[in-house]
N, C-alpha and C positions, 0 to 999 in steps of 0.2 A: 656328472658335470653341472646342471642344473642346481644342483643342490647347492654344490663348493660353490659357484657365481652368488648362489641366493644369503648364503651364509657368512660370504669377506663380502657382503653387500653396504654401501655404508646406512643402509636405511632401518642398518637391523642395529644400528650404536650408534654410539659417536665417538668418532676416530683424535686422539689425544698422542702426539706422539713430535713431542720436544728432540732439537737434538744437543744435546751435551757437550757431544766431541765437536761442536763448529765452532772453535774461539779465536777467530783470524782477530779476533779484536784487540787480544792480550799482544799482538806481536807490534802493535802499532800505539801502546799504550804509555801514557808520557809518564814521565820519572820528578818527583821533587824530595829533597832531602838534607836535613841537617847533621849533626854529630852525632844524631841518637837515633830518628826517624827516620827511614826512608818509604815515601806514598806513590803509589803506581796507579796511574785511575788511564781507563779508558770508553768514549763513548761509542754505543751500540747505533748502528747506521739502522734504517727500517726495517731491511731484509736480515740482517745479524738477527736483531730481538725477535724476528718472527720464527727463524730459525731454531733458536736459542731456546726459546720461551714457547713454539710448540701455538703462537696466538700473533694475531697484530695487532700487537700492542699499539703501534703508533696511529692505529686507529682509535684508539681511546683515549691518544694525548699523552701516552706514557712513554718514557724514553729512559731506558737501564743504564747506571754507571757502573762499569766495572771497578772496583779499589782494592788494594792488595796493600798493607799497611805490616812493613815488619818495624819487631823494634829491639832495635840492639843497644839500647839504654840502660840504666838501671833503675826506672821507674815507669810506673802503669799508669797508660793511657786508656780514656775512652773517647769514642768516635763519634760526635756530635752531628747527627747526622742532619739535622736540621739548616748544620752552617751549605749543605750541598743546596739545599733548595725547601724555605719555610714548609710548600706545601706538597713536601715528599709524600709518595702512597708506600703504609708498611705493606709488606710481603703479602699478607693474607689479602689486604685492600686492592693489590694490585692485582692478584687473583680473584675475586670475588666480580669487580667491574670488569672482568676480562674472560668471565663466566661464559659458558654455553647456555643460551636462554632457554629453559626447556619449554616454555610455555610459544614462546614463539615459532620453535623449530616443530612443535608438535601441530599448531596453526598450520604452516607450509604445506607438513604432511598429509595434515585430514586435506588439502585443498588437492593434492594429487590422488586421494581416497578417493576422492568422485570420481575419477578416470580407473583408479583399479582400487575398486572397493574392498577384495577380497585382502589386501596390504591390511587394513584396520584392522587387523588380528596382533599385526608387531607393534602397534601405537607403545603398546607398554613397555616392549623392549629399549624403544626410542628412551620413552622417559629414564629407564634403568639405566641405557647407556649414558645420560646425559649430566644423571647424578653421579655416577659413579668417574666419569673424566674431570669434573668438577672436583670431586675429592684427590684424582693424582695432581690435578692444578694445583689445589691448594699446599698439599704436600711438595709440590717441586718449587714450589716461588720460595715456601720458609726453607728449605734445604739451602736455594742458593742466597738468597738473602744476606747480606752481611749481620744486622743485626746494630746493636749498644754495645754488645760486652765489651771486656777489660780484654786490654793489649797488655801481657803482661810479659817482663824484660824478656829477651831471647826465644818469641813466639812471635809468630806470624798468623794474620786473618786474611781473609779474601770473600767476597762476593758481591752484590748489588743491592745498589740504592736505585728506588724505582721514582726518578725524576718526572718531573712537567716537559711533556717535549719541547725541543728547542732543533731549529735547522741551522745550520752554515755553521756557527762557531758555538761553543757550549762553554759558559762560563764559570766555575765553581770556586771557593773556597770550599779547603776539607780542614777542619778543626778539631783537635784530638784535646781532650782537657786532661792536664792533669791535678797531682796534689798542689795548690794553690798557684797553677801555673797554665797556659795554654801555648800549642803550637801551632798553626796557621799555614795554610802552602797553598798559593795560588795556583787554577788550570786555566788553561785558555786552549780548547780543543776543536779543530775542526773536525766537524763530521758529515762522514761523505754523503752524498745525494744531491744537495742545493748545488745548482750553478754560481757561487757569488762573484760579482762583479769585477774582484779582486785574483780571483781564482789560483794559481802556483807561479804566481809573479816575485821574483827574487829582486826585491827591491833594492839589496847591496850591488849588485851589478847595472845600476839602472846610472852611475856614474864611475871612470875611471878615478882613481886614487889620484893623478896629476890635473884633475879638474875638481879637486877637491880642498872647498876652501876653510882651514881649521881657524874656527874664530874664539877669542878671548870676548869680554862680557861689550866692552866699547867698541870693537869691530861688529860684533853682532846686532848689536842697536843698529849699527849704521847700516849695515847690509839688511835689514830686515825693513829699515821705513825707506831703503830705493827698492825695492819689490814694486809691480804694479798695483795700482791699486784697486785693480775689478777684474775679475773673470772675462771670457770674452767670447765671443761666436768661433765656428772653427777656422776661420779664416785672418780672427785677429784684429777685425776691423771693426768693431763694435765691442761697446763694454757689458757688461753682465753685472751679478751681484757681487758685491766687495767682499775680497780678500782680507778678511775679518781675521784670522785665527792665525794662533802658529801652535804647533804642538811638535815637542824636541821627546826623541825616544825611538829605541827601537822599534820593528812593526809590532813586534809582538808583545812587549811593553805597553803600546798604545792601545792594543785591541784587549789588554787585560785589563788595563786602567779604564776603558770606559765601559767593560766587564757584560754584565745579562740587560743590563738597564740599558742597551744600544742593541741594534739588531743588525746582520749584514743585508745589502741590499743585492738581490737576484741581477744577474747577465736580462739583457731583454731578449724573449723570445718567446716561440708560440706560449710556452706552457704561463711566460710572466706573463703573457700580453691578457691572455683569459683572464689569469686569477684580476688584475689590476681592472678588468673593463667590469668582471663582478663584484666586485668589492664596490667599484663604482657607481654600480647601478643598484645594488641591493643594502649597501652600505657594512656588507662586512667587513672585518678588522684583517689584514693583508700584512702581516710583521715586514716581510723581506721584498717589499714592492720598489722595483727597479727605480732608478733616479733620473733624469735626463743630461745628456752629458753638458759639460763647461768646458771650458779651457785657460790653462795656463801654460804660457811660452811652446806653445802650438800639439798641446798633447791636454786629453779629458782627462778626470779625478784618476788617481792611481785604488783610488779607494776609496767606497764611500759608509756613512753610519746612519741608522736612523732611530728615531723613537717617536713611538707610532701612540695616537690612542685609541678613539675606541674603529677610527675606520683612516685611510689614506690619505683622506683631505684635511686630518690632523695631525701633523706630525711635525719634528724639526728634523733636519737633513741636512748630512754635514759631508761634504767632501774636502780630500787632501791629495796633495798632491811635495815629493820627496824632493827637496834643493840638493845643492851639491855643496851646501855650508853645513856644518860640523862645529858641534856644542856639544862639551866637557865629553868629549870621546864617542857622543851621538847625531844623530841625522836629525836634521832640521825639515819640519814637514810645514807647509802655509796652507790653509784652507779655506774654507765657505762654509758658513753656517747659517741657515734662516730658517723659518718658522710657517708652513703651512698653513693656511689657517679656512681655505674653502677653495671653490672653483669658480673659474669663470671660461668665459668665451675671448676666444682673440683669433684673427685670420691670422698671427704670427707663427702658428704652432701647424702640423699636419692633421691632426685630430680638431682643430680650432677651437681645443678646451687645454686649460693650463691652470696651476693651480696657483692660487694667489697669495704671498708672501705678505708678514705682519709687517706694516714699512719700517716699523722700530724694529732693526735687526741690529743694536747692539744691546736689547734683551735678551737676544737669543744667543749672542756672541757672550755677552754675562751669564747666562743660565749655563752653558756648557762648561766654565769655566768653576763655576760653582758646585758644576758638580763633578766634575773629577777632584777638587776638595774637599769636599764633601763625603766624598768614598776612601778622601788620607791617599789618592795617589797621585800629587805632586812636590816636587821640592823645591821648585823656585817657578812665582809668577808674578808677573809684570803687564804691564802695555807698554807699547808705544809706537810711534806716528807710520803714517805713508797711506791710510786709506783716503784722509783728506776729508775734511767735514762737507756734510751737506744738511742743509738747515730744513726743519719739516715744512717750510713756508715756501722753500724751492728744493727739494728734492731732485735727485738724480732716479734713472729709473734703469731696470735689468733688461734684459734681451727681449721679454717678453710682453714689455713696458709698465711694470710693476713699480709706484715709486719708494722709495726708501729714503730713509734720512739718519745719518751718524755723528757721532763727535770726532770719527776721524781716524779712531783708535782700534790696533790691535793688540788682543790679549793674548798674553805668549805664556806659555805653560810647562816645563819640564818634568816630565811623568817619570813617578821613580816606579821601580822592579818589587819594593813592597810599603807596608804602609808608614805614614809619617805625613809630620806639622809641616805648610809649608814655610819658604824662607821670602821675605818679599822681598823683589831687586828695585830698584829704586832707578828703573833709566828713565821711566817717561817724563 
C-alpha cells in the first residue's frame, strides 16, 4: 500500500489530463449563415477551457473559440483567423505560455526537500514528468486547433481559435476568403461567469404592443426632442447628465455594433466592489467596472457600455435606456454618454469620491457616434433638439455637481445588422 500511495503520488509527475468529452459549449453555440456558408462558433466560459484544455487558460488571458464552418458551396474557402482577434495565440503558443514551468515547480519542491530530504532522489522524475506533459500539451492544442486550411465545397472543419480573453459578451467577425471574394458573419456572444448589469433581461417585453408607438421619420423628430432633457436622481426631482444619444436597433444589433471596442459593465457587488476600490488605489485597468445608476421616467439604465483606458478614471460610459416608440420596425433606445476624465471628492456621493466628467460632453456624444461609423454599422444618422443648450460660460451641472455645456443636440443613429455607408436624415 505504501508503495501504490508513493507511486499515483503527484510528486513523482506531473499530472496532464484534459477532458475531451466536456463540450456543453457546442450545444449553446450560435449559428450565422448564407446560401453557401454556414459558421457555428461558440465561447469557452473559464471552467469549460480548464476543463477542456486540461490548464487555466484564463489564467493566462487566453479565452478558446469554438468554430465549426461547413461549406455547401461550390467554392473553397479559407478561415482568416486573424479577422477573430489581430492578436490570436497559434495552437503551439497557446501551449507553450500555458506550459508547466519545470524550473519553478522543481524550486517548490527542493523547498519541501528540507522537510523530507530523502524525496531529492525523485527531483528528476519531476523534471521528466514535466517535460513530457508539456509535449502531450503541445500535441493536444495542434490536434484541436482549427488551423488556415482550405474549406473545400461539401467539407466541413471544426476546432479553436485561441482568443485574448474577454468577459460578459465576446465579440467577433469570422472571415472566410475566397477566390477574389470574401464572406463575413458577425458574433456577439455572451459568456457565462460576469454578472453584467444587463443580465437576461427581455427587453421586448419591457413594453405592451398597445403602448407602443410606430413612428414615421416626422413623428419621430417630434417625439424624440419632447423626451426629457437630463437623467435624474431616483426620485425625479433633480437633473443629472443630458440625455445626449438615441440609438434605434435591436439589443442585439446594438451590442454588435458597438462590438469588442465597448465592454459590459459588472452588476455592483462584493466581488465589483474590490476589483473597482483596487483598480483605484493601484491604478489597474478594470474593463467591466460597474457604473452608478441614473434615471429615466423612474427606472436606472436598462443597460450600460463602456471603454476604458489604461485604468477606471479614464473611460467614457454610456448608458440606455428602451422607449415604447418604434422606427422602421425597431425600438428606440435614448441614452447618456460622458467622458471620464479623473476623481474627485464631493460630500454628494457615499464614498465622497466621484468621478469627474469632461464638461464638453457633446465630444463624447460625437465620438460615439463616430464610431459606430466608423465600424460601417449605421444606416441612418442625424441630430436633433430637446437637450436644450447650455453655454460654457453658464453651464448646467449633473447630480454630483459636475458642470457641462452643449449645443442642445442629440445624435440619433440607426444601427444596421451588417456593414454599410450611412444615409444622412436631414431633421435637425
Amino acid at each position: 500500500m505504501p508503495m501504490k500511495i508513493l507511486s499515483e503520488s503527484r510528486w513523482l509527475g506531473v499530472q496532464y489530463k484534459p477532458q475531451p468529452e466536456t463540450r456543453s459549449f457546442v450545444d449553446r453555440a450560435r449559428h450565422r449563415n448564407d446560401e453557401e456558408v454556414t459558421v457555428s462558433a461558440s465561447v469557452l466560459d473559464d471552467r469549460e477551457s480548464e476543463l477542456f484544455f486540461g490548464i487555466p487558460l484564463a489564467h493566462r488571458g487566453i479565452q478558446p473559440i469554438w468554430l465549426q464552418v461547413r461549406n455547401n458551396g461550390k467554392e473553397s474557402y479559407r478561415l482568416h483567423l486573424g479577422s477573430l482577434d489581430p492578436n490570436y495565440y497559434s495552437p503551439l503558443e497557446a501551449a507553450y505560455v500555458s506550459r508547466f514551468a519545470t524550473g519553478k515547480r522543481l524550486a517548490g519542491f527542493g523547498l519541501l526537500a528540507w522537510f523530507f530530504f530523502p524525496l531529492l532522489i525523485f527531483m528528476p522524475l519531476k523534471y521528466l514528468g514535466a517535460r513530457a506533459a508539456n509535449r502531450r500539451m503541445n500535441a493536444y492544442f495542434q490536434e484541436h486547433g482549427i488551423g488556415w486550411g482550405l474549406i473545400r465545397p461539401g467539407t466541413e472543419v471544426s476546432g479553436f481559435v485561441f482568443t485574448s480573453l474577454d468577459r460578459g459578451t465576446k465579440e467577433f467577425p469570422v472571415k472566410l476568403l475566397g477566390s477574389g471574394r470574401a464572406k463575413q458573419f458577425f458574433f456577439s456572444i455572451p459568456v457565462p461567469g460576469l454578472k453584467v448589469d444587463h443580465g437576461h433581461r427581455r427587453f421586448d417585453e419591457y413594453y405592451r404592443s398597445d403602448e407602443t408607438l410606430v413612428c414615421d421619420e416626422s413623428m419621430l423628430r417630434k417625439q424624440l426632442e419632447a423626451l426629457p432633457r437630463s437623467t435624474t436622481n431616483t426620485r425625479g426631482t433633480v437633473e443629472g447628465d443630458p440625455l445626449n444619444l438615441v440609438v434605434i436597433g435591436d439589443f442585439d444589433t446594438i451590442r454588435t455594433a458597438f462590438g469588442a471596442r465597448w465592454d459590459d459593465t459588472e452588476k455592483i457587488g462584493l466581488r465589483s466592489c474590490w476589483l473597482t476600490i483596487k483598480s483605484f488605489l493601484i491604478g489597474t485597468r478594470y474593463r467591466y467596472c460597474p457604473v452608478s445608476s441614473l434615471h429615466f421616467q423612474g427606472r436606472s439604465q436598462d443597460f450600460a457600455l463602456q471603454r476604458t483606458r489604461r485604468q477606471i478614471n479614464e473611460r467614457l460610459h454610456l448608458r440606455l435606456w428602451i422607449t415604447p416608440l418604434v422606427f422602421m420596425g425597431k425600438p428606440v433606445w435614448v441614452g447618456q454618454i460622458s467622458r471620464d476624465i479623473g476623481v474627485r471628492f464631493t460630500p454628494k456621493t457615499w464614498n465622497l469620491t466621484t468621478h469627474k466628467i469632461d464638461p464638453d460632453v457633446d465630444d463624447a456624444r460625437d465620438y460615439v457616434l463616430g464610431d459606430l461609423m466608423e465600424a460601417g454599422r449605421v444606416s441612418h444618422v442625424t441630430y436633433v433638439g430637446g437637450v436644450e443648450a447650455a453655454d460654457r460660460n453658464a453651464p448646467r451641472r449633473n447630480l454630483t455637481g459636475d458642470p457641462y455645456f452643449t449645443d442642445g443636440l442629440r445624435a440619433v443613429a440607426v444601427v444596421s445588422e451588417n456593414r454599410t455607408d450611412p444615409n444622412i436624415l436631414s431633421w435637425s
